[in-house]
mmJSON file of the N, C-alpha and C atoms, coordinates in Angstrom:
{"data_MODEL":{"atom_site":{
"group_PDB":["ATOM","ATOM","ATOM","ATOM","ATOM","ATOM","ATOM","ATOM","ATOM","ATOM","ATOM","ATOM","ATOM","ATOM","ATOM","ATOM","ATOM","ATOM","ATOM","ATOM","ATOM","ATOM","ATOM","ATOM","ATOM","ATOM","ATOM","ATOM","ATOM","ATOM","ATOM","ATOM","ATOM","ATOM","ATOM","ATOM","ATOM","ATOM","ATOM","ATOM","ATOM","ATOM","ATOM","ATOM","ATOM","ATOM","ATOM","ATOM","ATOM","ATOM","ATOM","ATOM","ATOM","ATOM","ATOM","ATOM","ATOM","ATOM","ATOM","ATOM","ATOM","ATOM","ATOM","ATOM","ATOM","ATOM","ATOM","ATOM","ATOM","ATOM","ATOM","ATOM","ATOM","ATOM","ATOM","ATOM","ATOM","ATOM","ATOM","ATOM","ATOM","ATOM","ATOM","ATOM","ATOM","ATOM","ATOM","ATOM","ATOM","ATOM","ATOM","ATOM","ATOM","ATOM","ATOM","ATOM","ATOM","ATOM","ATOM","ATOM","ATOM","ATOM","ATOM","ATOM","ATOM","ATOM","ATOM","ATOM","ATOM","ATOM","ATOM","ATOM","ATOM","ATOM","ATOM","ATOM","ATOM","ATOM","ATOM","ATOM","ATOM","ATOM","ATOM","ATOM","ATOM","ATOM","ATOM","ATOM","ATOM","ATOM","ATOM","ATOM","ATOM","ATOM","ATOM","ATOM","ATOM","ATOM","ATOM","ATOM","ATOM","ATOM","ATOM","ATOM","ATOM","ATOM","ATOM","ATOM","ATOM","ATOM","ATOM","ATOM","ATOM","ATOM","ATOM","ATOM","ATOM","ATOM","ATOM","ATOM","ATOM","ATOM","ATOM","ATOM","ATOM","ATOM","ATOM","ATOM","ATOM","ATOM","ATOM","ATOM","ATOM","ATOM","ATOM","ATOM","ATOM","ATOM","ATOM","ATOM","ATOM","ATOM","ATOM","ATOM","ATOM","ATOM","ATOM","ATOM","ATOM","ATOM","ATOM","ATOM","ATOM","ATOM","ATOM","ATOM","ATOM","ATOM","ATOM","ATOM","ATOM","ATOM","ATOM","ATOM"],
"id":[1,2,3,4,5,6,7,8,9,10,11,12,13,14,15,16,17,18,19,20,21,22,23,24,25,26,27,28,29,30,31,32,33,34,35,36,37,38,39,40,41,42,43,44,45,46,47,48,49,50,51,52,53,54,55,56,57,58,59,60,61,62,63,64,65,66,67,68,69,70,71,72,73,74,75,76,77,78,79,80,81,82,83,84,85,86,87,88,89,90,91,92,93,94,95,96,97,98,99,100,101,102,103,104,105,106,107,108,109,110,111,112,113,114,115,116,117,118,119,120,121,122,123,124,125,126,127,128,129,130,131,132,133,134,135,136,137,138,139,140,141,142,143,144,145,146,147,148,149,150,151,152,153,154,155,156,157,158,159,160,161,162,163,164,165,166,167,168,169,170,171,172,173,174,175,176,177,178,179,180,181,182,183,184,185,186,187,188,189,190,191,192,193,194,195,196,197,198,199,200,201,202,203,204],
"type_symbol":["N","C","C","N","C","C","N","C","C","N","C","C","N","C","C","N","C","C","N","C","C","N","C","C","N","C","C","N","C","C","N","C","C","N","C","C","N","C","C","N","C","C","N","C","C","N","C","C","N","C","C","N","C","C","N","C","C","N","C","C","N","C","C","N","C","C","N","C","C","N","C","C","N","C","C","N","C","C","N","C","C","N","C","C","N","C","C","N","C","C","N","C","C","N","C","C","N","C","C","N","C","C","N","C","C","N","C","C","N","C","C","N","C","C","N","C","C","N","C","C","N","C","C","N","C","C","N","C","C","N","C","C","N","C","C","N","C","C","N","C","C","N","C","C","N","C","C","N","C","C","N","C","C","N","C","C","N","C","C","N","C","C","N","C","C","N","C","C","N","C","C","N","C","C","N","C","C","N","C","C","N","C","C","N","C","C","N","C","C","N","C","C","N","C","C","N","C","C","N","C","C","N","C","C"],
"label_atom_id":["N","CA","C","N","CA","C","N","CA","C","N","CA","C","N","CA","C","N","CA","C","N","CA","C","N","CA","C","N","CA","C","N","CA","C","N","CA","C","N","CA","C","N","CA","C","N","CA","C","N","CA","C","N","CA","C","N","CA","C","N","CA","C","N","CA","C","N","CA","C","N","CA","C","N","CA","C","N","CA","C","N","CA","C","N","CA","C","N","CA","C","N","CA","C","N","CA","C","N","CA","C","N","CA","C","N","CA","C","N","CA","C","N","CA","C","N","CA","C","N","CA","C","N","CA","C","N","CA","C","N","CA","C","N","CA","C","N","CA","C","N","CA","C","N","CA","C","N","CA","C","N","CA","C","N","CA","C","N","CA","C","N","CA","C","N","CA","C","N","CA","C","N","CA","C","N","CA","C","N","CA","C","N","CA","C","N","CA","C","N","CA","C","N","CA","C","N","CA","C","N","CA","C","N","CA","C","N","CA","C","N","CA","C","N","CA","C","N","CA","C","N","CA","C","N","CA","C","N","CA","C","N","CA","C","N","CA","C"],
"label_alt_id":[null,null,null,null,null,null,null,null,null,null,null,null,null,null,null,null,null,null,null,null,null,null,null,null,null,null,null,null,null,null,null,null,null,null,null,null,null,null,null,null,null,null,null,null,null,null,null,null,null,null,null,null,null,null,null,null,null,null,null,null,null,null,null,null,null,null,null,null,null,null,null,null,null,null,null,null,null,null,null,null,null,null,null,null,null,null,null,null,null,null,null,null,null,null,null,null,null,null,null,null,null,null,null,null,null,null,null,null,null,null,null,null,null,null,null,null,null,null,null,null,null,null,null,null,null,null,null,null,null,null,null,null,null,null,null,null,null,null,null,null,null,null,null,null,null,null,null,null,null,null,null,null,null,null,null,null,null,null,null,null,null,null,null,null,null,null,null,null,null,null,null,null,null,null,null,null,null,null,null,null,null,null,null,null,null,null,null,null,null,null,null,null,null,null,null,null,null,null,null,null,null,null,null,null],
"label_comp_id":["UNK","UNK","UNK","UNK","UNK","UNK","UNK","UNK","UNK","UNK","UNK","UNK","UNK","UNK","UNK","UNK","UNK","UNK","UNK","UNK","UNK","UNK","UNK","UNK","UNK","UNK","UNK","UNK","UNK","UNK","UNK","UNK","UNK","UNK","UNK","UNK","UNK","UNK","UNK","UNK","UNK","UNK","UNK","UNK","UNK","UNK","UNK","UNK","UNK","UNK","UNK","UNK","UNK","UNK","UNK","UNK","UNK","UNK","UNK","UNK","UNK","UNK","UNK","UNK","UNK","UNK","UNK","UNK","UNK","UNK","UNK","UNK","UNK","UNK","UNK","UNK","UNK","UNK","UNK","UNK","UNK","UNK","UNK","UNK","UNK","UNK","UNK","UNK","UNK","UNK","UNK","UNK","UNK","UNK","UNK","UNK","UNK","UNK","UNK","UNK","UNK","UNK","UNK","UNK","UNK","UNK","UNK","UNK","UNK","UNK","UNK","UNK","UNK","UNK","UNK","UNK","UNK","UNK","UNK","UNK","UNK","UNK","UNK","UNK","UNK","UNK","UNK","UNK","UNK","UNK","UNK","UNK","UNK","UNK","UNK","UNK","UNK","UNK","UNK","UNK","UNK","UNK","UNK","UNK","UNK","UNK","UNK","UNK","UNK","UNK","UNK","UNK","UNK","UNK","UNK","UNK","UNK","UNK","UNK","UNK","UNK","UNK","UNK","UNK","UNK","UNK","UNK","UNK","UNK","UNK","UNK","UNK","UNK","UNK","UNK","UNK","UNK","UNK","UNK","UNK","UNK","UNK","UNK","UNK","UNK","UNK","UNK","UNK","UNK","UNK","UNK","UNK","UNK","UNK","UNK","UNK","UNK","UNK","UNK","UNK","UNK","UNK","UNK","UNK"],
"label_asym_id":["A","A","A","A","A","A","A","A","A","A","A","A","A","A","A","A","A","A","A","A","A","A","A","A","A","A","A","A","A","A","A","A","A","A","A","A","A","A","A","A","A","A","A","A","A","A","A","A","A","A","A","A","A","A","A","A","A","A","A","A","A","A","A","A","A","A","A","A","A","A","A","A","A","A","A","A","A","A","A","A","A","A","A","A","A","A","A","A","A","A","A","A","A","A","A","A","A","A","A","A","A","A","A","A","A","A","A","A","A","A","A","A","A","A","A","A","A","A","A","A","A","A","A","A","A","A","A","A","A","A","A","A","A","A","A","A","A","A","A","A","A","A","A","A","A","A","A","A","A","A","A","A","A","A","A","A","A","A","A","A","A","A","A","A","A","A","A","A","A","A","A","A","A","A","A","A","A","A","A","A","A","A","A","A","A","A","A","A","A","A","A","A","A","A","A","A","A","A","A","A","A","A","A","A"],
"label_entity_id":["1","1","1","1","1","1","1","1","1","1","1","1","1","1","1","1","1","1","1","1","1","1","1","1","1","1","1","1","1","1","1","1","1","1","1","1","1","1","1","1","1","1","1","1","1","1","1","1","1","1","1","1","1","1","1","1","1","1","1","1","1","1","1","1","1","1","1","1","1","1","1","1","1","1","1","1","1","1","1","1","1","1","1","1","1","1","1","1","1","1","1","1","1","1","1","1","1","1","1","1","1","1","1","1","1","1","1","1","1","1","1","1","1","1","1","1","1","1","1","1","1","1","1","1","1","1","1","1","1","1","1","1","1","1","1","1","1","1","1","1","1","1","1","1","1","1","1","1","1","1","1","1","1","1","1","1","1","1","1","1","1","1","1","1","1","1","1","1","1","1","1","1","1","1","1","1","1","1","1","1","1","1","1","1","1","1","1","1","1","1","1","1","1","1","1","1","1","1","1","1","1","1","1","1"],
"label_seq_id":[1,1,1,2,2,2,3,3,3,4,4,4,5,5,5,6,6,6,7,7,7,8,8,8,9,9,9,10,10,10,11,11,11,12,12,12,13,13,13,14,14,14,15,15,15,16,16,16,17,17,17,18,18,18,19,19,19,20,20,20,21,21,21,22,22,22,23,23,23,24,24,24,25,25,25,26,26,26,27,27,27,28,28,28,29,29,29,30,30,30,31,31,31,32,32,32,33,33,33,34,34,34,35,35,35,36,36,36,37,37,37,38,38,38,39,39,39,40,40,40,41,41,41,42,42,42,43,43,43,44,44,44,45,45,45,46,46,46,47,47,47,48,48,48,49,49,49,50,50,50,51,51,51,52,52,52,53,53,53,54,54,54,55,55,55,56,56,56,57,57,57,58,58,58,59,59,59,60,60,60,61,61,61,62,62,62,63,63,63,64,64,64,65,65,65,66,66,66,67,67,67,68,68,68],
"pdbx_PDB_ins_code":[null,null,null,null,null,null,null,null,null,null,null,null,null,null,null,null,null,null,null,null,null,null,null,null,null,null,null,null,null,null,null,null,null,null,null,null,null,null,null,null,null,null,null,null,null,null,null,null,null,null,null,null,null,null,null,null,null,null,null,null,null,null,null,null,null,null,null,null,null,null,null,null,null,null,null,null,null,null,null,null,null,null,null,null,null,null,null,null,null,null,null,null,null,null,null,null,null,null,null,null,null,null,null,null,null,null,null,null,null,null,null,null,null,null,null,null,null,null,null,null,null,null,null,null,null,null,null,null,null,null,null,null,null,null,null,null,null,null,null,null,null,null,null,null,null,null,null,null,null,null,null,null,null,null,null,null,null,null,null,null,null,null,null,null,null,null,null,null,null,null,null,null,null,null,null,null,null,null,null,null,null,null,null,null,null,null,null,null,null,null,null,null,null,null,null,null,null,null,null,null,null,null,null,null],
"Cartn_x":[-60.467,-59.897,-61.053,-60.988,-62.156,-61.606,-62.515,-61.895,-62.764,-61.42,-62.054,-63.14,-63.832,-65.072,-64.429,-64.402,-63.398,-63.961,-64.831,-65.312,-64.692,-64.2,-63.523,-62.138,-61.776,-60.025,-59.992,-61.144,-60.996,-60.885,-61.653,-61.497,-60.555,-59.846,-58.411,-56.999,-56.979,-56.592,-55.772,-56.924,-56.963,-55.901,-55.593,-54.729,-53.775,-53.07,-52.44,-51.51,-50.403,-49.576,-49.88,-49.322,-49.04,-50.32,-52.142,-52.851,-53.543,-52.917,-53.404,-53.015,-51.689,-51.209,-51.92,-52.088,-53.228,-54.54,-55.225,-56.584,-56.873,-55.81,-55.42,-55.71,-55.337,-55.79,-56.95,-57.316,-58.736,-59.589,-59.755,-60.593,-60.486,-59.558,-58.746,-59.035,-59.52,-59.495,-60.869,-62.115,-63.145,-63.97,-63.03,-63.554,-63.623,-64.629,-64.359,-63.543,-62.889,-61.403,-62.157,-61.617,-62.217,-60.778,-60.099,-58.548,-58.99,-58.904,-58.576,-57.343,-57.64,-55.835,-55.564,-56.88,-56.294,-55.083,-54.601,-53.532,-52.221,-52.195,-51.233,-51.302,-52.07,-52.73,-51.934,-52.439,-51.537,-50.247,-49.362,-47.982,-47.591,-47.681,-47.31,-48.201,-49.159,-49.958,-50.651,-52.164,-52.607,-52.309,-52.162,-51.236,-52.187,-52.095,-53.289,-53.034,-54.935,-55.161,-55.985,-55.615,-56.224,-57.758,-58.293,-59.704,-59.931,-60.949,-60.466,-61.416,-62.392,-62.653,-61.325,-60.082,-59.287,-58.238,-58.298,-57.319,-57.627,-59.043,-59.611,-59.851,-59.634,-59.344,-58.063,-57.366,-55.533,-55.515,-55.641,-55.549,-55.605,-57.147,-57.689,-57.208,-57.074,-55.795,-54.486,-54.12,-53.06,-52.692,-54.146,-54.143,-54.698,-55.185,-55.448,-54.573,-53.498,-51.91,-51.569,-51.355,-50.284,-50.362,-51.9,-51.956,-52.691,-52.276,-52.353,-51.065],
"Cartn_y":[-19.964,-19.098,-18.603,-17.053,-16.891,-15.377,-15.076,-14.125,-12.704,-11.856,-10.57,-10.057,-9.445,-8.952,-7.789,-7.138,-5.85,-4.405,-4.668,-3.239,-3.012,-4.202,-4.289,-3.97,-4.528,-4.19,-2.984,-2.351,-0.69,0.199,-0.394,0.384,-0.05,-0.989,-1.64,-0.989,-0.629,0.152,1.692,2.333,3.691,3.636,2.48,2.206,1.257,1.243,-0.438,0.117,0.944,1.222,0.146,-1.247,-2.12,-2.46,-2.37,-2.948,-1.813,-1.062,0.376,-0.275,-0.625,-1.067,-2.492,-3.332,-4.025,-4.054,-2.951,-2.634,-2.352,-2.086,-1.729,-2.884,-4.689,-5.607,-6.509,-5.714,-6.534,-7.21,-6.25,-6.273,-7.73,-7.644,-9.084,-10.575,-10.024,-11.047,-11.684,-10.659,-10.895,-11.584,-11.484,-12.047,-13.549,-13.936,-16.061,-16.216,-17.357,-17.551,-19.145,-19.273,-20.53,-20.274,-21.547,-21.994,-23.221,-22.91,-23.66,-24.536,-25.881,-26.447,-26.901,-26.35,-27.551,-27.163,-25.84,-25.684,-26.092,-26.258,-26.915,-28.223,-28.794,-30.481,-31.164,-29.783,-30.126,-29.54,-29.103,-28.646,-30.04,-30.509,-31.382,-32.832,-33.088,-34.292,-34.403,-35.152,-35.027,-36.244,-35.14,-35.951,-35.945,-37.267,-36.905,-35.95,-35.793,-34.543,-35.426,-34.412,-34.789,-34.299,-35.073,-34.652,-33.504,-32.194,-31.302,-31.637,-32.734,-33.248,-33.88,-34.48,-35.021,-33.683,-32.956,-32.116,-30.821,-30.455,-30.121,-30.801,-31.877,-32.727,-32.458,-32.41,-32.88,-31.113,-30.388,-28.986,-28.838,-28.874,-28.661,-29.475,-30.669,-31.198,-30.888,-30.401,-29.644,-28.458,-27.717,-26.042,-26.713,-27.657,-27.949,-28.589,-28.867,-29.959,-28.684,-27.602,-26.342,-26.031,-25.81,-24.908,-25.773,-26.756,-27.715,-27.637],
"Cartn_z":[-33.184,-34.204,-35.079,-35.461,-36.172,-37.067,-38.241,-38.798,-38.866,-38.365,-38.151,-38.949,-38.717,-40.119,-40.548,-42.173,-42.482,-41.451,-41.207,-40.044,-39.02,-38.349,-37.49,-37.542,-38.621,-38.979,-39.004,-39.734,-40.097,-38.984,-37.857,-36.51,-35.642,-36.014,-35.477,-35.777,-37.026,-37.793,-37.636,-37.048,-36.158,-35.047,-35.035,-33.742,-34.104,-35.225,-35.539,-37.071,-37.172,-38.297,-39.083,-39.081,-39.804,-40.159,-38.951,-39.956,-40.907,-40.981,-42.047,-43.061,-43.336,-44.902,-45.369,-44.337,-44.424,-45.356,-44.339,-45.331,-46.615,-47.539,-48.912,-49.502,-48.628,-49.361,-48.724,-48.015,-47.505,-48.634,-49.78,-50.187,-51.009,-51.545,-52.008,-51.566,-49.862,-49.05,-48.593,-49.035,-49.163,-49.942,-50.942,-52.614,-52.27,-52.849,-52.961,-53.855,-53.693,-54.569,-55.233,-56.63,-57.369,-58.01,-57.859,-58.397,-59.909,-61.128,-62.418,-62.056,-62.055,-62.203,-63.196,-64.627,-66.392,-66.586,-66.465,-67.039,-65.956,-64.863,-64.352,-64.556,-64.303,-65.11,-66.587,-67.226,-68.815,-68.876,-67.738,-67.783,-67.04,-65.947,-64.971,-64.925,-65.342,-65.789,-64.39,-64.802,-63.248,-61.946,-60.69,-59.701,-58.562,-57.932,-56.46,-55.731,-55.604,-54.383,-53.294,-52.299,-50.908,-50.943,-50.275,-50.186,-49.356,-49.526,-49.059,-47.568,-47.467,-45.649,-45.148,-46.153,-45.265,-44.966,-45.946,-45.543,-44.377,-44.385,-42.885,-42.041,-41.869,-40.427,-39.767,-41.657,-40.818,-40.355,-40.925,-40.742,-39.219,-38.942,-37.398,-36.793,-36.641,-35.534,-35.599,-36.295,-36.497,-35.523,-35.895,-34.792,-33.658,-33.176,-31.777,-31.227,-31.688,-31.398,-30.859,-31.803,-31.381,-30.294,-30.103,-29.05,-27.457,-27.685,-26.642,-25.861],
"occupancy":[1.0,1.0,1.0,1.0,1.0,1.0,1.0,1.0,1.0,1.0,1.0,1.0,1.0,1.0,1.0,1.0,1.0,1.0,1.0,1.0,1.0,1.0,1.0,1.0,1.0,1.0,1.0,1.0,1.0,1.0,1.0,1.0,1.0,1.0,1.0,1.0,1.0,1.0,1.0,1.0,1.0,1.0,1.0,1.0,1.0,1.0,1.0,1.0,1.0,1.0,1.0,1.0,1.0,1.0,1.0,1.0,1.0,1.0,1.0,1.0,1.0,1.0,1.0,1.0,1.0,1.0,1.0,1.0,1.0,1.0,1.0,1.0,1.0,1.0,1.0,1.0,1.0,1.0,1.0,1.0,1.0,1.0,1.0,1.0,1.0,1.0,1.0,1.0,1.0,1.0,1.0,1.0,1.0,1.0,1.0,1.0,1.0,1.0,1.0,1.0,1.0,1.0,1.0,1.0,1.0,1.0,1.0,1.0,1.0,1.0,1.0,1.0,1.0,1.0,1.0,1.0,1.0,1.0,1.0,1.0,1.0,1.0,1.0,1.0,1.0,1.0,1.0,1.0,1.0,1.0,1.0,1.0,1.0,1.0,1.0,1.0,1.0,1.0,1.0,1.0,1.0,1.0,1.0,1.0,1.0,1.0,1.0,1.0,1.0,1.0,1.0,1.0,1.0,1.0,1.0,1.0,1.0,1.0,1.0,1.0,1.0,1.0,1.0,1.0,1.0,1.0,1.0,1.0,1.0,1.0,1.0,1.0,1.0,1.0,1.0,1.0,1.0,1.0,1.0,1.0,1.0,1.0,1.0,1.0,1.0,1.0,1.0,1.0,1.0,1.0,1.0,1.0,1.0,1.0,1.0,1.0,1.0,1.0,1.0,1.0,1.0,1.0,1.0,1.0],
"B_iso_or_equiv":[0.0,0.0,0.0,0.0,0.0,0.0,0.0,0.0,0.0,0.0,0.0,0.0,0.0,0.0,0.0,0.0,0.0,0.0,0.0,0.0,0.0,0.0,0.0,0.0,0.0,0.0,0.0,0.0,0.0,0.0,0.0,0.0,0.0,0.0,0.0,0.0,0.0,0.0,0.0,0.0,0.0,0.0,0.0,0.0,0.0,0.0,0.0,0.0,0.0,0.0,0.0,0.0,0.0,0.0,0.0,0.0,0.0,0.0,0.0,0.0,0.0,0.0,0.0,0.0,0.0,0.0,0.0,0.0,0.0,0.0,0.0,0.0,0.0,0.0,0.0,0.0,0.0,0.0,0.0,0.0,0.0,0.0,0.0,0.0,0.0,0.0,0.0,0.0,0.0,0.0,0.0,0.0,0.0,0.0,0.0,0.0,0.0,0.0,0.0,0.0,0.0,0.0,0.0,0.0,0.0,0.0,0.0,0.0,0.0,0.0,0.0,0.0,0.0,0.0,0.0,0.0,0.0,0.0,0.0,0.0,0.0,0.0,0.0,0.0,0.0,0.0,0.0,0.0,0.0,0.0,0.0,0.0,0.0,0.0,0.0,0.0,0.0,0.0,0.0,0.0,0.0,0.0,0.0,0.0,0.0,0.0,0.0,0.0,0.0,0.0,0.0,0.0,0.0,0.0,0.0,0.0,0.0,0.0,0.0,0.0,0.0,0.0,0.0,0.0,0.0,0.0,0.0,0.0,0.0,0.0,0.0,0.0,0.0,0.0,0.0,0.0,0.0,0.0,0.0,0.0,0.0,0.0,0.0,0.0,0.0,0.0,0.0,0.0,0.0,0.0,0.0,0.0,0.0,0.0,0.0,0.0,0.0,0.0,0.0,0.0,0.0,0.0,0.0,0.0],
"pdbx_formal_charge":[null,null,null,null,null,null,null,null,null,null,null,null,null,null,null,null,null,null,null,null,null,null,null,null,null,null,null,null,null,null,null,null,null,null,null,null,null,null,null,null,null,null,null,null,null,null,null,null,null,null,null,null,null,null,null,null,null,null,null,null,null,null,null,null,null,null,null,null,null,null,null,null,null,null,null,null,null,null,null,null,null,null,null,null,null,null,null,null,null,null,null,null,null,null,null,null,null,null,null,null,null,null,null,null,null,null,null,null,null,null,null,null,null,null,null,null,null,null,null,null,null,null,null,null,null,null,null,null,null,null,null,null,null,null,null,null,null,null,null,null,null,null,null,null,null,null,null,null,null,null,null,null,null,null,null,null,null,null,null,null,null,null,null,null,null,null,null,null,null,null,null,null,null,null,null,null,null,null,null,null,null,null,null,null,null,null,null,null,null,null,null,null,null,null,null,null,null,null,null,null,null,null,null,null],
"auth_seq_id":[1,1,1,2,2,2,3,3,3,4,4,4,5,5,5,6,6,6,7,7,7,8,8,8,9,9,9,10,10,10,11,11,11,12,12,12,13,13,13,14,14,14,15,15,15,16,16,16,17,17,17,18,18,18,19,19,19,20,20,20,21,21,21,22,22,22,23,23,23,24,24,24,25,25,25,26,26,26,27,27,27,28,28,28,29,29,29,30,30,30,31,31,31,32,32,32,33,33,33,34,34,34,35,35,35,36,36,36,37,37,37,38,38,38,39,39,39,40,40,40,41,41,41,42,42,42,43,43,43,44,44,44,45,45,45,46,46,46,47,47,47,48,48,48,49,49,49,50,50,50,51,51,51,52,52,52,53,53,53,54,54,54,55,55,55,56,56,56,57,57,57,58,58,58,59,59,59,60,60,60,61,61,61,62,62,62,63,63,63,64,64,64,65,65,65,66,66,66,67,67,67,68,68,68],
"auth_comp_id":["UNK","UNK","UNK","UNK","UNK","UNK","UNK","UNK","UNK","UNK","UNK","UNK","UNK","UNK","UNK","UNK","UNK","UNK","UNK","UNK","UNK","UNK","UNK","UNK","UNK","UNK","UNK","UNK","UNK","UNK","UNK","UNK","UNK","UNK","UNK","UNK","UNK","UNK","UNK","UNK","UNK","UNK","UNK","UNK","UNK","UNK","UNK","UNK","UNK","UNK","UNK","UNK","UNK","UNK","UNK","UNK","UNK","UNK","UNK","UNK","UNK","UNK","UNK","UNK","UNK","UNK","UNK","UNK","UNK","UNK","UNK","UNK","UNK","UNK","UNK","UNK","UNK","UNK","UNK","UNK","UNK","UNK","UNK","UNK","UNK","UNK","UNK","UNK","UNK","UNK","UNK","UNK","UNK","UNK","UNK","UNK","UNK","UNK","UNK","UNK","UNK","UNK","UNK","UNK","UNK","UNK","UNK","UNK","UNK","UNK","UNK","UNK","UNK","UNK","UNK","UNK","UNK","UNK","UNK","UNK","UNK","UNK","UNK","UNK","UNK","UNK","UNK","UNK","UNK","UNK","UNK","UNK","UNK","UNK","UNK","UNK","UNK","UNK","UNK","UNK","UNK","UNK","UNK","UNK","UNK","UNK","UNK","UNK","UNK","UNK","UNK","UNK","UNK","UNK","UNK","UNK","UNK","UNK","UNK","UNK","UNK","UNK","UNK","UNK","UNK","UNK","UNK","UNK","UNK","UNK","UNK","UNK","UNK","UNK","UNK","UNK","UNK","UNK","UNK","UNK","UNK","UNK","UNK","UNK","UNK","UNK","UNK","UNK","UNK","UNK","UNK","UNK","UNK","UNK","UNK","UNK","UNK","UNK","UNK","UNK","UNK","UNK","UNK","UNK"],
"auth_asym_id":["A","A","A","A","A","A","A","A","A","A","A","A","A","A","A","A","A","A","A","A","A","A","A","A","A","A","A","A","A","A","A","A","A","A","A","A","A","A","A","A","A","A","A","A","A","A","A","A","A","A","A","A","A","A","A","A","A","A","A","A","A","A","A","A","A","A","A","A","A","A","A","A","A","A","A","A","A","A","A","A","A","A","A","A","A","A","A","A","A","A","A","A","A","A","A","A","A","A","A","A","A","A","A","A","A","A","A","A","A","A","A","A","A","A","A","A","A","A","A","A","A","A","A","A","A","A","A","A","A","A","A","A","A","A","A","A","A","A","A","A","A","A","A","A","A","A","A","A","A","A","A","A","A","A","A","A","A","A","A","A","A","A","A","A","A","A","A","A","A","A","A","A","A","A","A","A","A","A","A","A","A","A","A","A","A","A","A","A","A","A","A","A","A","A","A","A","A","A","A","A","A","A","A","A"],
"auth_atom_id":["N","CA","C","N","CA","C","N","CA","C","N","CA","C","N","CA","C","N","CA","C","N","CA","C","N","CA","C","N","CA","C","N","CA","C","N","CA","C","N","CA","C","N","CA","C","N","CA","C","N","CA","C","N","CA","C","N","CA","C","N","CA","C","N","CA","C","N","CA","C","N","CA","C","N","CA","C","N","CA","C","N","CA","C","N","CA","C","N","CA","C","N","CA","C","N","CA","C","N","CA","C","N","CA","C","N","CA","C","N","CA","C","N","CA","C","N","CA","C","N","CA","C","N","CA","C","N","CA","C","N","CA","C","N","CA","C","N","CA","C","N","CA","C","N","CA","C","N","CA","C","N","CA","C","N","CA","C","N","CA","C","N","CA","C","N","CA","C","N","CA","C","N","CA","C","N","CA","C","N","CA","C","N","CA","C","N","CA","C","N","CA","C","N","CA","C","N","CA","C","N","CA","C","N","CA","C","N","CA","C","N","CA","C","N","CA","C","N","CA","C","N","CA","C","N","CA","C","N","CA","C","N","CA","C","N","CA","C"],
"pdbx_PDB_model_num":[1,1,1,1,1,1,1,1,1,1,1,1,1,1,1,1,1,1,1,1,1,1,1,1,1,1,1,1,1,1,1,1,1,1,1,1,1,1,1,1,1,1,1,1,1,1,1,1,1,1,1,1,1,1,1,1,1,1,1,1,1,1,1,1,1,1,1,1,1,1,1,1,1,1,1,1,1,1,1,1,1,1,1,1,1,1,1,1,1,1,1,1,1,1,1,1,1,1,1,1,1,1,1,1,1,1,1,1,1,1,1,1,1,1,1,1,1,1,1,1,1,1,1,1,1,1,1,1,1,1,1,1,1,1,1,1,1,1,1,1,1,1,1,1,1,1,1,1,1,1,1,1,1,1,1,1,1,1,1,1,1,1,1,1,1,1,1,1,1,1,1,1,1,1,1,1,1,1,1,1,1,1,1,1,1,1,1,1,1,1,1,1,1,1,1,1,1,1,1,1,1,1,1,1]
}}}
């Protein structure tokens, strides 16, 4: 599994209705994402998280279960 590069979508695109409306949020999708949780923390008090190596283990055996 791997993710398209936006050049590619764009020339995918040309040929693909649905991924035209797509490309409108590529850009969205490029950006690095950094998630704050103080303020869910101080609404809900803090609750365990998974480690994010355990939670890409469980992930990827997950997609290699599927498609086994």
């Amino acid at each position: 599994m791997r993710a398209a590069p936006p050049w590619l979508l764009r020339v995918l695109s040309f040929f693909n209705k649905d991924l035209r409306g797509f490309m409108q949020v590529v850009p969205e999708y490029v950006k690095p994402i950094s998630f704050d949780d103080a303020k869910l923390d101080r609404l809900l008090g803090r609750m365990a998280r998974t480690p994010y190596e355990d939670a890409l283990r469980a992930t990827i055996a997950s997609i290699q279960a599927a498609s086994a």
